[in-house]
C-alpha positions as CSV (number, residue, x, y, z in Angstrom):
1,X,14.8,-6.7,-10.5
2,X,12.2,-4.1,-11.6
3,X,9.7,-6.6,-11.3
4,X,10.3,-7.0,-8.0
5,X,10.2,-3.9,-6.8
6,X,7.3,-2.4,-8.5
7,X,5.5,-5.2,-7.0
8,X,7.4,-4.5,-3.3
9,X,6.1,-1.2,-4.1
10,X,2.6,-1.9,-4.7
11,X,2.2,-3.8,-2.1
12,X,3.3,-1.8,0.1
13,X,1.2,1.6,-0.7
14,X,-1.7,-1.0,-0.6
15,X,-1.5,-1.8,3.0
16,X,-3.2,0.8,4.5
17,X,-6.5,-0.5,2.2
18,X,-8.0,-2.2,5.8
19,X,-8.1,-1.4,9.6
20,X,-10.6,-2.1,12.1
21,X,-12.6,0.7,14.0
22,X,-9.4,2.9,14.1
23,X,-11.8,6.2,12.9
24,X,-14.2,6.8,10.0
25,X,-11.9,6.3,7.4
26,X,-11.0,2.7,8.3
27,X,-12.8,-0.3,8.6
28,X,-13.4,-3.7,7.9
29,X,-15.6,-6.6,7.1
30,X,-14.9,-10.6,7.4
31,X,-15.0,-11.4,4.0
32,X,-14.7,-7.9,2.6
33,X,-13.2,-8.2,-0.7
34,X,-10.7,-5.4,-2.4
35,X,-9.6,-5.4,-6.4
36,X,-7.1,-2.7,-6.7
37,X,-6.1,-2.1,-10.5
38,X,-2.5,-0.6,-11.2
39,X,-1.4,1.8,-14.6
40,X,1.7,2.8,-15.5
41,X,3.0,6.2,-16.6
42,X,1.2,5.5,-20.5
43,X,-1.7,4.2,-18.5
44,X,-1.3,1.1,-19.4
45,X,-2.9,-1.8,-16.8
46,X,0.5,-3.1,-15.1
47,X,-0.8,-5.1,-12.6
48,X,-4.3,-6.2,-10.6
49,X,-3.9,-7.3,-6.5
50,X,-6.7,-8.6,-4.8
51,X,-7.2,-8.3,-1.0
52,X,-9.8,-10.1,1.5
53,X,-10.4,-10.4,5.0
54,X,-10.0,-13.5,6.3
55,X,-9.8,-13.5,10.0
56,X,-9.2,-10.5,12.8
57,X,-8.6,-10.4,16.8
58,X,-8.6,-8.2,19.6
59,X,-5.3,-7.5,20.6
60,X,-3.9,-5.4,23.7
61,X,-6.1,-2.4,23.1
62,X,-6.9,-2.9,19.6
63,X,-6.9,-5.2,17.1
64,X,-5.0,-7.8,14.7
65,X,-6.2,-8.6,11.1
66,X,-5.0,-10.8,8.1
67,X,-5.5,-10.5,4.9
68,X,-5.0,-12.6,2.1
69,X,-3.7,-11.2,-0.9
70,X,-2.9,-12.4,-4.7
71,X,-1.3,-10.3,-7.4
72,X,-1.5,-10.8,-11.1
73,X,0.1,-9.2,-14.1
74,X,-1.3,-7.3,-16.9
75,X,-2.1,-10.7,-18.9
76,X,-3.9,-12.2,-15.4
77,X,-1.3,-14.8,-14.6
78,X,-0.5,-15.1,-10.9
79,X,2.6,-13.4,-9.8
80,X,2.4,-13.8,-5.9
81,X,-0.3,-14.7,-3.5
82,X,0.3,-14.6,0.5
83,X,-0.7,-13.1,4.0
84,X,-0.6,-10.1,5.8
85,X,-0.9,-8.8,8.5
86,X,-2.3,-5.4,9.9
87,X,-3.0,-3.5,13.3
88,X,-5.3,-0.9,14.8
89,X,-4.4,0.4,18.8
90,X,-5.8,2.7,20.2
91,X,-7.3,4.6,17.3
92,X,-4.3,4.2,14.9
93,X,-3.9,2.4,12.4
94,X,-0.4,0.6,12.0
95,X,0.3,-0.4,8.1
96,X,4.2,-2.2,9.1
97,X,6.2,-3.1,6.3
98,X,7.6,-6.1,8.4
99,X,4.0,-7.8,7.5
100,X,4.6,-8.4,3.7
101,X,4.8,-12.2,3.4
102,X,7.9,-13.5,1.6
103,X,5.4,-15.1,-0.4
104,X,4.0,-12.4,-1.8
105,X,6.8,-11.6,-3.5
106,X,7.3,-13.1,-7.3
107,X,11.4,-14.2,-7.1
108,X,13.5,-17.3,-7.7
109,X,13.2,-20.3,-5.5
110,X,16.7,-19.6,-4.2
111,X,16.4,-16.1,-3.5
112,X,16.1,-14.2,-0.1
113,X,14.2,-11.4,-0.1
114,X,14.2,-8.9,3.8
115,X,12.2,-6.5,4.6
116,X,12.3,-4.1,7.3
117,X,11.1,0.0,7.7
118,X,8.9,1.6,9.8
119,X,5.2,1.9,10.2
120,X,3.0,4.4,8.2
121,X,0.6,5.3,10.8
122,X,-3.2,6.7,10.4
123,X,-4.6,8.2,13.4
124,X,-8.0,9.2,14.4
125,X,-9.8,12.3,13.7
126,X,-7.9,13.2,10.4
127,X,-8.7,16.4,8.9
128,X,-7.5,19.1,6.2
129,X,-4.3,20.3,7.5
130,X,-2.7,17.6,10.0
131,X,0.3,16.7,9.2
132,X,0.9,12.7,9.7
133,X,4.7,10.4,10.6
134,X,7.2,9.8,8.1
135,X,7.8,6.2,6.6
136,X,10.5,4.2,5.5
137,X,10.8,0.6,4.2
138,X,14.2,-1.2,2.9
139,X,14.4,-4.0,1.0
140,X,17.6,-6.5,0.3
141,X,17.5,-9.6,-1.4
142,X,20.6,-11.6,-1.4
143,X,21.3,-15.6,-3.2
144,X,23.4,-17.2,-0.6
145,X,26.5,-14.8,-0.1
146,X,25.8,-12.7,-2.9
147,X,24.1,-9.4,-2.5
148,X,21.4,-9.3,-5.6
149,X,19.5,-5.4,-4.5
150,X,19.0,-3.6,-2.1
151,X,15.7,-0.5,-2.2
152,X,15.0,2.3,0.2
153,X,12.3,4.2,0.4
154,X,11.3,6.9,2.7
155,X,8.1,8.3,2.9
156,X,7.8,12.2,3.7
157,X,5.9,15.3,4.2
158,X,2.8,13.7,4.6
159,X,-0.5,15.8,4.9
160,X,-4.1,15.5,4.6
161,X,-4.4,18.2,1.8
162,X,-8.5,18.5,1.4
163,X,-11.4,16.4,0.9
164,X,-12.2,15.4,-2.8
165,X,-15.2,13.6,-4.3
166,X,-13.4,10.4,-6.4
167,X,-15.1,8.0,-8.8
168,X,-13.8,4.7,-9.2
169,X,-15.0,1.8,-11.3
170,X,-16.2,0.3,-7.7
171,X,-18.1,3.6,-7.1
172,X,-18.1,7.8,-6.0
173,X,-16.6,8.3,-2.8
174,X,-16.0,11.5,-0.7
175,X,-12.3,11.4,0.3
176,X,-9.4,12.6,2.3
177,X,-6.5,13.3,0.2
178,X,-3.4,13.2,1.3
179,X,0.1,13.9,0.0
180,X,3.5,13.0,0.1
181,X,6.8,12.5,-1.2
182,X,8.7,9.5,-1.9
183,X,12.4,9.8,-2.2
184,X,13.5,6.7,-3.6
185,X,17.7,4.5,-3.9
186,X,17.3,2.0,-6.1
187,X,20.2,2.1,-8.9
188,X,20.4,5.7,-8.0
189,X,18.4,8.4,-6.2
190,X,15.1,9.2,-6.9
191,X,12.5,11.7,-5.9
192,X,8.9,11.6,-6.1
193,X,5.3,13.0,-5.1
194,X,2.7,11.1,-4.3
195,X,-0.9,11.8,-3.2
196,X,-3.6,9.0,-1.5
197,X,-7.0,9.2,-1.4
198,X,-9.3,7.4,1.7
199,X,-12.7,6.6,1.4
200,X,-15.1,6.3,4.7
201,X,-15.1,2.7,6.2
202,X,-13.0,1.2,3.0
203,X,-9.4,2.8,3.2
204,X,-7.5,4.0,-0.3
205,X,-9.6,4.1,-3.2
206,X,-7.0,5.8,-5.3
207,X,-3.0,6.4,-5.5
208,X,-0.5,8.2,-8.2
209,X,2.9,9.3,-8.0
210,X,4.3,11.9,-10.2
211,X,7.9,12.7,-11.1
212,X,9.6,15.8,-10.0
213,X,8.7,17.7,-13.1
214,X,4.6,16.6,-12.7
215,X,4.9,14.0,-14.7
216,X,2.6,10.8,-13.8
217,X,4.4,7.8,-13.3
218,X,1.6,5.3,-11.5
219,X,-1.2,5.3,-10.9
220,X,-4.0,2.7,-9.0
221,X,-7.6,3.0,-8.3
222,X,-10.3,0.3,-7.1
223,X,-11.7,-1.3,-9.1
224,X,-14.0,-3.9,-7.4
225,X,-15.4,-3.7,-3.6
226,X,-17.4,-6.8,-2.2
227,X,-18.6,-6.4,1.8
């Protein structure tokens, strides 16, 4: 079970890592290729997920993307691999929760996993000082009649809190930073604050979440960018 929902997790913060012409902080290539690398609180690897563009769409007054995605653990074997989906309207970027393939998600053969939440939204023009929508995703996962877990997560107080120069293994990049907090049921309640950083035309170059005393919990950076 905390297999699954670390990896629930990451994939989750990871969707907003593509959009297409919603503003300067988001775009995206056919073929564009992502490797983001995750730590945990020792900073220890915990696990790698790869992302690439493999098709997009207009749509309405935007567009429609997929990306394929594959993550491994901290030894390289394959946990999960799948599609997902991603939208840009009218300037905003929509990063919905709803668009995690059950197949990204290591479980059991026999095992049904839900997903539902709202979107975490990224609109144009973002600058020191806006203050951007709340988020929530829920997760229940269920064998037949039996309830196996259930997750919530709401994401809160988001802001963009300055602009930060960040180095990455893939590179330097000048950066929005934004913070939030994450308050967190799973086996009990849990608070904690969180703070994203977004590159010009590539998306989130790096994430950690800290406990409610400072401490870091997590932590994930890129690691590899191919265009």
């Amino acid at each position: 079970m905390k297999k699954l929902s670390t990896i629930l997790f990451l994939l989750f913060l990871n969707m907003t890592c593509f959009a297409q012409n919603c503003n300067e902080y988001f775009s995206f290539t056919k073929g564009m290729k992502i490797e983001m690398v995750s730590y945990d609180k020792k900073d220890k690897l915990a696990a790698t997920i790869k992302y690439e563009i493999v098709d997009y769409k207009p749509a309405g007054s935007g567009m429609t993307l997929v990306m394929s995605t594959a993550t491994y653990d901290a030894k390289g074997a394959l946990l999960a691999k799948g599609d997902a989906s991603g939208k840009c309207e009218n300037g905003v970027y929509y990063a919905d929760v709803r668009n995690i393939s059950s197949d990204m998600i290591p479980k059991a053969a026999d095992v049904q996993v839900d997903i539902t939440g709202e979107q975490l939204t990224y609109p144009t023009g973002l600058k020191v000082g806006d203050k951007l929508k709340d988020a929530t995703i829920n997760v229940a996962s269920s064998m037949g009649s039996m309830k196996l877990m259930s997750m919530a997560v709401n994401i809160v107080n988001r802001e963009v809190a300055a602009m930060e120069t960040v180095e990455t293994p893939a590179g330097k990049f000048d950066c929005l930073k934004i913070t939030y907090t994450l308050n967190m049921k799973f086996m009990g309640n849990r608070t904690m604050n969180g703070v994203e950083y977004l590159a010009k035309g590539i998306g989130v170059v790096k994430s950690e979440n800290y406990d409610s005393k400072g401490k870091k919990q997590s932590s994930m950076i890129l690691n590899k960018l191919e265009k």
